[in-house]
C-alpha positions, 0 to 999 in steps of 0.5 A, spaced: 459 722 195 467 720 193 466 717 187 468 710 185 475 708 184 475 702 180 474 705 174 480 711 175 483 704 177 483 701 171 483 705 166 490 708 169 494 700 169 492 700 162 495 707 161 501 706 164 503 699 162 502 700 155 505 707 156 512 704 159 511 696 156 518 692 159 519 699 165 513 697 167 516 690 171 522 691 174 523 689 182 521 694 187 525 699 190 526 701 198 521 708 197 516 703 194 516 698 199 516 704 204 510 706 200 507 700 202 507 700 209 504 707 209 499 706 205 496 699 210 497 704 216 492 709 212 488 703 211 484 703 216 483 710 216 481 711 209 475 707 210 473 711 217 473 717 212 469 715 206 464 711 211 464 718 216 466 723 212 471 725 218 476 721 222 474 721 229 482 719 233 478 719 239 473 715 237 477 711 234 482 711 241 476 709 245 473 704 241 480 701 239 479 700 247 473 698 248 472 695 243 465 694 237 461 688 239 457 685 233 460 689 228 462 685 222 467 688 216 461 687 211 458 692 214 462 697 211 465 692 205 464 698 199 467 702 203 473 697 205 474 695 198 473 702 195 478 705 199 483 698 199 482 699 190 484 707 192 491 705 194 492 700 190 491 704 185 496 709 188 502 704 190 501 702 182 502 708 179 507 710 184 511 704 181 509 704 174 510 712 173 518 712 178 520 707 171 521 714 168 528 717 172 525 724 173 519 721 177 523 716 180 522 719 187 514 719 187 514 714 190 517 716 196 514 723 197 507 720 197 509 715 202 511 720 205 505 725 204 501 719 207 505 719 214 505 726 215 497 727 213 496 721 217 490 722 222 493 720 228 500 723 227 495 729 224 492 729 231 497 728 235 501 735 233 496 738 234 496 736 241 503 738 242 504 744 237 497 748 237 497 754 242 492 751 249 489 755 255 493 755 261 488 751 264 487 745 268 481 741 266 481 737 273 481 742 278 474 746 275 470 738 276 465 739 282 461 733 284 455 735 285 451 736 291 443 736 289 438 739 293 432 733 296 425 732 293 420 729 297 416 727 290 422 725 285 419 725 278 418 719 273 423 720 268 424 717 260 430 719 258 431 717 250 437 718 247 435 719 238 441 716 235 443 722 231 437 727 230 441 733 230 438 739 230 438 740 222 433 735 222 428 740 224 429 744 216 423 742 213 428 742 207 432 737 208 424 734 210 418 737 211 414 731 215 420 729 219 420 737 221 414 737 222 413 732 228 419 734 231 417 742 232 411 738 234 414 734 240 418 740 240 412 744 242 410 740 248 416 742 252 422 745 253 428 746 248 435 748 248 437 749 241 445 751 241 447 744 245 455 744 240 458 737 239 466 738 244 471 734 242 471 727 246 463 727 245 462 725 238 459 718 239 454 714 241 457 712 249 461 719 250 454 723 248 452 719 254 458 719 258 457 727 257 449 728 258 450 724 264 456 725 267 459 732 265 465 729 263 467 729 255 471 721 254 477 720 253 480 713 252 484 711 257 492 710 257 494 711 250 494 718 250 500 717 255 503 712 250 502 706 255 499 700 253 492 700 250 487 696 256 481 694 255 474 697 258 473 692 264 467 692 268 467 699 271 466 704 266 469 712 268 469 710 276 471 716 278 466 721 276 459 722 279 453 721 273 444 722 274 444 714 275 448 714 282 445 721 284 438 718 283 440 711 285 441 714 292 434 717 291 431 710 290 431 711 283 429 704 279 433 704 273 432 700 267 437 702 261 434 699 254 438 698 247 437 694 241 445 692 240 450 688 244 450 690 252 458 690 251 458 694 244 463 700 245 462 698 254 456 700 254 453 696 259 458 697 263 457 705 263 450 704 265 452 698 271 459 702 273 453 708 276 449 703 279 443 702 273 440 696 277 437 694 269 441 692 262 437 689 257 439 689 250 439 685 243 440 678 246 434 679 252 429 681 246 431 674 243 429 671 249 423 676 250 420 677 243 417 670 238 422 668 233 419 669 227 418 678 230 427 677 232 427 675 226 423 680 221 426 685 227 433 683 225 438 687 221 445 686 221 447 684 229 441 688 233 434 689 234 430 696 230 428 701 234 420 698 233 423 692 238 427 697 243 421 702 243 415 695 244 420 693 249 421 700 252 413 700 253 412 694 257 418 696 262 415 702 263 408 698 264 410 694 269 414 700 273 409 703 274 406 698 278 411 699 282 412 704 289 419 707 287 421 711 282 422 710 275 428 712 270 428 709 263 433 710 259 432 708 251 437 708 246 436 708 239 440 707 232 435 708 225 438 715 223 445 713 225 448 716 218 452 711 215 449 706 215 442 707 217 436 702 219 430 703 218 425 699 223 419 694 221 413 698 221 418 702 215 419 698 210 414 695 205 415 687 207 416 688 214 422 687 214 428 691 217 433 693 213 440 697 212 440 703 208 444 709 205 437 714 206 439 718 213 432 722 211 427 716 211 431 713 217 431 720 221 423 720 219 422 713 221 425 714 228 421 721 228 415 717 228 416 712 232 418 717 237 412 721 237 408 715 238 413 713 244 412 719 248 404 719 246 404 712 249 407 714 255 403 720 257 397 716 257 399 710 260 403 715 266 397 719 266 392 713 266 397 710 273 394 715 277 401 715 279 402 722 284 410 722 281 410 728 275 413 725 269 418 728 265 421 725 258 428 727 255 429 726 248 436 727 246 441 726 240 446 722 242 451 726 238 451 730 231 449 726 224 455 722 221 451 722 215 457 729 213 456 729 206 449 729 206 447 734 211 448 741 211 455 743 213 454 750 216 456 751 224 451 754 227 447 748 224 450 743 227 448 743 234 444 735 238 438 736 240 434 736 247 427 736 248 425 737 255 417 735 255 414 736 261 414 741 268 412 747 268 414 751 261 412 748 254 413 751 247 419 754 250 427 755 247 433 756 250 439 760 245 444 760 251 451 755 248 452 750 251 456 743 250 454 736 251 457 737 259 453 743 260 446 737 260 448 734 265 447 740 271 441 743 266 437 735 267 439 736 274 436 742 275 429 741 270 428 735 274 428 739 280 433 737 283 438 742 282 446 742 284 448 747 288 451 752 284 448 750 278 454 746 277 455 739 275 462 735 272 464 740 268 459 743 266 454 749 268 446 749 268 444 753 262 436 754 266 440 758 271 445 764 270 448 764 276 452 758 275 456 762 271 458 761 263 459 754 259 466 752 257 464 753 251 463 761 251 469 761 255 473 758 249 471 758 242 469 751 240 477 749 237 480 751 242 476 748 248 477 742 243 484 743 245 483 744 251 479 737 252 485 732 248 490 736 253 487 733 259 490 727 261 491 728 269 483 728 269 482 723 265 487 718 268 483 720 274 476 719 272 479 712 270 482 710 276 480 703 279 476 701 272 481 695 273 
């Protein structure tokens, strides 16, 4: 963890004001002034950072678009006044210390060290400086043709905020492991899923394992004007929910937020879920004293979404169509973490800084979800195949907690149900590359094997991933440096 700053802060006013006594109150010069400026514009930035262990641009880019319903700054209060107190401190002891006439121009190169270093002018040089294959992103997309199923599969498709695949370590936990290589077990697994850039969120895991396509904000990577989301979300790209909308697919999305965090809801309406229920639809669902005891900070917990998610699933089944049920969850998230009602000692759910007891609560509720699920399937009669999908949405943001070896930090897919069980797949791939493999598993393959942009890694004859194409920094700068293919896929979002 960074360490505290308040007391470095303290200690060094003191220090400077009696060390320089009269020097120390004078008017501030330009540098300071100029010093100032820059230390507000790496505000944000310093509070990401110490939050997330890394600064995201293109998630911030997307979300300064789409915006962060429900989420409040006291959620991130110790980290907003921890990084508020770091740059405070700075700017103090710039101005204390540029009384003494050899350190009068300190001030002005940390300003400008500051500008330089800043995240986003960081980004943008590597976009316009570093070397970038010549090639063009948008001419390799396929809108996929998928080959007919005469009795399509009921799917679940749950989507586990965070479990990367270094929660299967049973050093980092043992019981949390230990369900998942048993959930593990019953299905297929592909174990080197990388996280690209424009993939590394909650919305862009989604956009990626359902559409094939990383997410890119619109406009502002072109310097035009930032635009809001709207109501049509990435219009210009075929995904699973309008490919199984036109196999009669009833389509239910289920999460615990606010439908408009992030576009979310959008995302699923735009390709053609016909259902959306989130945190508001749980107050209207459950009885107040459970939404209370449920409610932590501006959503429901993962116990509420998966009760909810059961009796959705209950009702379907009674139904002669199709089922997708498409659960999103948020416990493990990595900073903060939530752990739902069943896991605390009061029954209460809470926010807290332990990422491995709120992966292990996830976990097992997991493992009764899918339990519950199989049997209520099983006990239907219904003659349609169920298939689960237990994904993570994106790597952990708990950095500096989690190992931060390479060949560890790869999402998680677990595919339970079909013909194979126990078995992994090592083959790379990226989070595109789930969309054309879902497809295939579900049995109904794209021609070709390919989908999007990416390729199914059941079968070898669609060919290599973008990812054993380019190594992971370099396709990263490839996916930043394709605008005319983002500006495509948003095309009629307004």
């Amino acid at each position: 963890m960074l360490p505290r700053p308040e007391p470095v802060f303290a200690g060094s006013m003191i220090a400077a004001v009696v060390l320089l006594g009269r020097k120390a109150w004078r008017r501030p010069s330009g540098s300071i002034i100029f010093l100032t400026l820059a230390a507000a514009a790496v505000l944000p930035f310093g509070v990401i950072y110490r939050a997330f262990g890394q600064v995201d641009m293109m998630s911030f880019l997307f979300h300064a678009q789409a915006g962060i319903a429900g989420v409040r700054p006291e959620m991130l209060l110790n980290h907003i006044l921890a990084t508020l107190f770091s740059l405070i401190g700075i700017l103090l002891i710039c101005y204390l210390a540029s009384s003494v006439r050899w350190m009068r121009w300190l001030p002005l190169v940390i300003g400008v060290a500051l500008v330089v270093f800043h995240p986003f002018v960081v980004f943008q040089a590597k976009r316009l400086l570093l070397p970038v294959p010549d090639m063009d992103l948008a001419a390799r997309l396929i809108e996929p043709v998928i080959a007919a199923n005469p009795l399509p599969p009921d799917i679940v498709h749950v989507y586990l905020e965070g479990l990367d695949r270094r929660f299967f370590d049973p050093e980092l936990g043992p019981e949390t492991a230990g369900m998942l290589r048993g959930l593990e077990a019953q299905g297929l697994s592909f174990t080197d899923i990388r996280e690209v850039a424009g993939t590394g969120w909650s919305i862009a895991g989604m956009v990626a394992s359902q559409c094939g396509v990383p997410l890119l904000p619109r406009g502002n990577l072109n310097n035009d004007i930032i635009e809001s989301i709207g109501e049509s979300f990435l219009p210009g790209v075929t995904c699973l929910g309008d490919l199984l909308a036109g196999r009669g697919y009833s389509q239910t999305f289920i999460m615990g937020a606010e439908a408009k965090f992030a576009g979310t809801a959008a995302f699923y309406v735009t390709h053609q879920y016909q259902t959306i229920l989130a945190q508001k639809d749980m107050v209207a669902l459950f009885p107040p004293d459970e939404v209370q005891k449920a409610s932590v900070t501006w959503f429901a917990d993962d116990q509420m979404t998966y009760d909810l998610a059961r009796t959705v699933f209950s009702d379907a089944l009674g139904q002669d169509a199709p089922i997708l049920l498409t659960i999103a969850t948020i416990g493990p998230h990595g900073v903060p973490n939530y752990l739902s009602r069943e896991c605390t000692a009061d029954a209460q759910a809470v926010a807290t800084d332990d990422v491995f007891l709120a992966a292990h609560c996830l976990t097992r509720l997991t493992e009764r979800l899918v339990a519950d699920i199989q049997d209520m399937h099983r006990q239907s009669g219904r003659p349609n195949e169920l298939r689960i999908i237990l994904q993570s949405d994106h790597l952990n943001h708990a950095r500096q907690l989690l190992p931060d070896d390479a060949t560890l930090k790869v999402n998680t897919l677990i595919l339970i149900g079909g013909a194979e069980s126990g078995v992994s797949v090592a083959t790379p791939g990226t989070m595109m590359d789930v969309y054309p493999t879902l497809l295939e598993w579900l049995d109904f393959p794209a021609v070709g094997g390919k989908a999007g942009l990416g390729v199914s890694l059941l079968s070898p004859e669609a060919g290599e991933s973008l990812v054993e194409v380019w190594d992971l920094p370099v396709l990263d700068r490839v996916v930043m440096n394709s605008i005319p293919m983002f500006a495509m896929l948003w095309e009629g979002s307004h």
